[in-house]
Each structure stands twice: as C-alpha cells, then as structure tokens.
C-alpha positions in Angstrom: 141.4 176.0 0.9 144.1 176.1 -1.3 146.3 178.6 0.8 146.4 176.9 4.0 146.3 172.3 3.0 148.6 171.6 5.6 147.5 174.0 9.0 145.6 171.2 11.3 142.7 171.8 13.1 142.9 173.0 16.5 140.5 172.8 19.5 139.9 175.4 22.3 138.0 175.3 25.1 135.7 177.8 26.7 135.1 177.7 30.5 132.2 175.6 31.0 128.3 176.9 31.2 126.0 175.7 33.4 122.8 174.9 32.2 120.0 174.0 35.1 117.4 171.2 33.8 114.6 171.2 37.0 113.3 167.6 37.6 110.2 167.9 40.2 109.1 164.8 42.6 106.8 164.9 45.4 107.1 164.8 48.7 103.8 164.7 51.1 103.9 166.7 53.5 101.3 165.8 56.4 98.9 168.9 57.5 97.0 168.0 60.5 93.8 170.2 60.8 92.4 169.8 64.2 89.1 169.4 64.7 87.0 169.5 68.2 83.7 168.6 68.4 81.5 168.7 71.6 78.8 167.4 72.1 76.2 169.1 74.3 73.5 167.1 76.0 70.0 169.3 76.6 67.2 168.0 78.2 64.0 168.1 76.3 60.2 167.2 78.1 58.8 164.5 76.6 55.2 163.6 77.8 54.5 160.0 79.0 51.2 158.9 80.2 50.2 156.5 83.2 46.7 155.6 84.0 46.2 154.7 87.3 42.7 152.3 87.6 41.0 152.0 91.1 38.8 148.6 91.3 36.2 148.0 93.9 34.0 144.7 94.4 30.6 144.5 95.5 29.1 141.6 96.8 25.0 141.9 95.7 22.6 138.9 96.6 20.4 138.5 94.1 17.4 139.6 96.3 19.6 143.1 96.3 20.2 142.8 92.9 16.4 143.4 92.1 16.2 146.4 94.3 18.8 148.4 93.4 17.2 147.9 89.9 13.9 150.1 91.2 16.2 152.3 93.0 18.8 153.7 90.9 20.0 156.3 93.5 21.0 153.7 96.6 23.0 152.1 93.9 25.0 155.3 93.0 25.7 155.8 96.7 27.5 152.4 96.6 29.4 152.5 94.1 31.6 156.2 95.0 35.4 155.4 96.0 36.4 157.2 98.2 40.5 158.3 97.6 42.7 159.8 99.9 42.1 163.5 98.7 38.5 163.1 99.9 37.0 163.4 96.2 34.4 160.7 95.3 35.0 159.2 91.8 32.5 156.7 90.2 34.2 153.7 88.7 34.2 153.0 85.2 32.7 149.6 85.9 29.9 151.4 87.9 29.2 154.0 84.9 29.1 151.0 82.5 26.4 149.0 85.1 24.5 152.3 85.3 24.0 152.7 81.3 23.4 149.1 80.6 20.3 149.3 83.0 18.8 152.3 81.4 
C-alpha cells in the first residue's frame, strides 16, 4: 500500500457470459381420443301368454233341468264345443256344473 498511494483503480471488462435461467408455463395441448361405440340390436324370445275362452249358452227349462240331473251323460253330450279343428272341448263352465252336481 505504501508503494503504489497514487495508481487509481482501473476496470476491465470480460466478454459477457450467458447464463440460461428456464422459466416453465403451460400450454394445453388438446388430445382427442376417438371413441366409437355401436350398438348392436339382438332379438331375444320372450314368452307372452294369451288365453283364448270359448262361451256357449244353453237354454234349459226347468222341466229339463230335472232330467239332466238323473242323466248325467245326455248332459255331457250337450255341453261339447265343437271348434274348427273338429276336437270337442268341454267348457269350463260345463266342468264346474258337472262337479257341483256330484
């Protein structure tokens, strides 16, 4: 210090350095995934029951009435339907008369 009081200070400069500082923001990006569905219709049996009733009315005097009572077998001639296929089918109303008289 003593050897050099009056030598001023000087300044040099070096090229500059470039230092890289990263700064990171988003940006969506849209991906579109397509997607198709189809649908497929199948037919599937499914049971669905009809009943089909055949009526019939008889007309019986009472006089008749009392006779088919003592004979059971002209009164089960009367009451067979007869359907188109040629089969004979007692009624259900005719079954029902028949037990109730036993």
């Amino acid at each position: 210090m003593s050897c050099r009081p009056f030598c001023p200070t000087v300044r040099v400069y070096d090229p500059p350095v470039t230092v890289i500082n990263d700064v990171f923001h988003p940006q969506i990006v849209e991906v579109v995934h397509q997607v198709n569905v189809v649908s497929r219709h199948h037919c599937v049996p499914v049971e669905k029951h009809f009943y089909q009733y055949c009526y019939q009315n008889e007309n019986a005097s009472e006089q008749e009435h009392r006779s088919n009572r003592s004979n059971r077998s002209n009164r089960s001639n009367r009451s067979h339907k007869h359907h188109k296929s040629g089969k004979s089918h007692i009624s259900k109303i005719a079954k029902a008369k028949k037990r109730s008289s036993k």
